[in-house]
C-alpha positions as CSV (number, residue, x, y, z in Angstrom):
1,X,110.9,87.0,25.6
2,X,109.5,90.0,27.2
3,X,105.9,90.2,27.5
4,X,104.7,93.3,29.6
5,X,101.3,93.0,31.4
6,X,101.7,95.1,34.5
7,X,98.6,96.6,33.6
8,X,96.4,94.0,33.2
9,X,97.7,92.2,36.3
10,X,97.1,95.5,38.4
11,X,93.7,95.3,37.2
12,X,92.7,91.8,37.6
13,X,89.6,91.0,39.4
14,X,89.0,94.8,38.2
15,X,88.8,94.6,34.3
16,X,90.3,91.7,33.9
17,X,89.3,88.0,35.4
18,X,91.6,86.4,37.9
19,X,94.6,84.5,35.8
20,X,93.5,86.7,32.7
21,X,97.5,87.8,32.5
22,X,99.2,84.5,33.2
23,X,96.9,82.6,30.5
24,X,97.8,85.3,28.5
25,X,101.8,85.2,28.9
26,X,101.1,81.3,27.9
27,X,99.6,82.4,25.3
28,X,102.0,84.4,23.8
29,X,104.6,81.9,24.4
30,X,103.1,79.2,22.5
31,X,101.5,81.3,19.2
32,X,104.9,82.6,18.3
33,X,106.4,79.4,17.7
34,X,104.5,78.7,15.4
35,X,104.2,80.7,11.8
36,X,100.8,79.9,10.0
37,X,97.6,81.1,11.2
38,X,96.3,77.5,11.7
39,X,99.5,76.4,13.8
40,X,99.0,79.4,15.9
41,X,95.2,78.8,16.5
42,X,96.2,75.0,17.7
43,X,99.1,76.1,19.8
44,X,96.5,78.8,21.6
45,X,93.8,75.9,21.5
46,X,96.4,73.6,23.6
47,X,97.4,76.1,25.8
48,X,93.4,76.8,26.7
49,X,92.8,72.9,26.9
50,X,95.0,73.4,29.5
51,X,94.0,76.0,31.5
52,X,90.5,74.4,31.5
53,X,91.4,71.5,32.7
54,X,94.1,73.2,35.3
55,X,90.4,75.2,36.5
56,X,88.2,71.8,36.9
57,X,86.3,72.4,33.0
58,X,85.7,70.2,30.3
59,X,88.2,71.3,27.9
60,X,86.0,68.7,25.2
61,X,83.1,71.4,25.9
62,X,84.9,74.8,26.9
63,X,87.2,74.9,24.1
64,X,88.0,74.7,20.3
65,X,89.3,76.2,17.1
66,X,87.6,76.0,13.9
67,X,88.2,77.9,10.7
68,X,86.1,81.2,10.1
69,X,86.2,83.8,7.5
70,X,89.5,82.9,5.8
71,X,91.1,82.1,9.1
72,X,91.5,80.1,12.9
73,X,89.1,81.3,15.6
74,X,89.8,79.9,19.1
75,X,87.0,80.3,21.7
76,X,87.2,79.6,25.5
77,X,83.9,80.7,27.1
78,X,84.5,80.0,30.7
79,X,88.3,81.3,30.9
80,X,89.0,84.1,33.0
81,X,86.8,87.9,32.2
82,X,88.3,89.1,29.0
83,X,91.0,86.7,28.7
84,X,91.4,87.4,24.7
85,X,91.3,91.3,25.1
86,X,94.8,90.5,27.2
87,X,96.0,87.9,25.5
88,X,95.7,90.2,21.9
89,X,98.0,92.5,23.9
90,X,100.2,90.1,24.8
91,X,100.7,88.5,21.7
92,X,101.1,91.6,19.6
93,X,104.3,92.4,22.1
94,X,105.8,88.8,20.2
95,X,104.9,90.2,16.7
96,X,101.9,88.1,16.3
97,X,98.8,89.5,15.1
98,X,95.5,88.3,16.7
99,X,92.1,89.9,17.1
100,X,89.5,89.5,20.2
101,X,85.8,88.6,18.6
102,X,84.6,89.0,21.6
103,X,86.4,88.8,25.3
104,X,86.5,84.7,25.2
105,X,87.7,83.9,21.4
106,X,90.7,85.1,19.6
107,X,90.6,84.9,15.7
108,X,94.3,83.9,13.6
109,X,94.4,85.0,10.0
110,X,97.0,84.6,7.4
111,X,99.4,87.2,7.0
């Protein structure tokens, strides 16, 4: 799977937050293995868990999905400075459609 984020890695601690890029790759990895916009918001919401624990947070208070508007939304506030505006890149290189809410929380809807 090729996932190109030279940008955003040139421009970490820039525009983007330190590890914005490499949560993102994760990210992309794990959404397109999954098909429904519910499995894709879980496998995102796992790979955030993660990284929140990985950076010393409470993934039980920094993270979660919940449904929204017809679809997923996935929220982590204290990731890395507009992790979601990379991680939409990122995932719409692997064919999967997400959109940033705001620069923590990436919303999944059904295609």
């Amino acid at each position: 799977m090729d996932i190109n984020l030279d940008y955003a890695r040139k421009n970490e601690g820039h525009y983007y937050g330190y590890g914005a890029s490499d949560l993102s790759e994760r990210i992309a990895k794990a959404a397109v293995t999954r098909k429904s916009a519910k499995g894709r918001a879980h496998a995102v919401l796992e790979v955030l868990r993660q990284c929140a624990s990985d950076t010393g947070h409470s993934p039980d208070i920094e993270c979660f999905a919940r449904k929204e508007r017809g679809g997923w939304r996935v929220s982590y506030e204290a990731g890395p400075f507009e992790w979601a505006i990379v991680a939409s890149d990122a995932l719409g290189q692997v064919g999967v459609l997400a959109e940033p809410y705001y620069s923590f929380d990436l919303c999944f809807y059904p295609e």
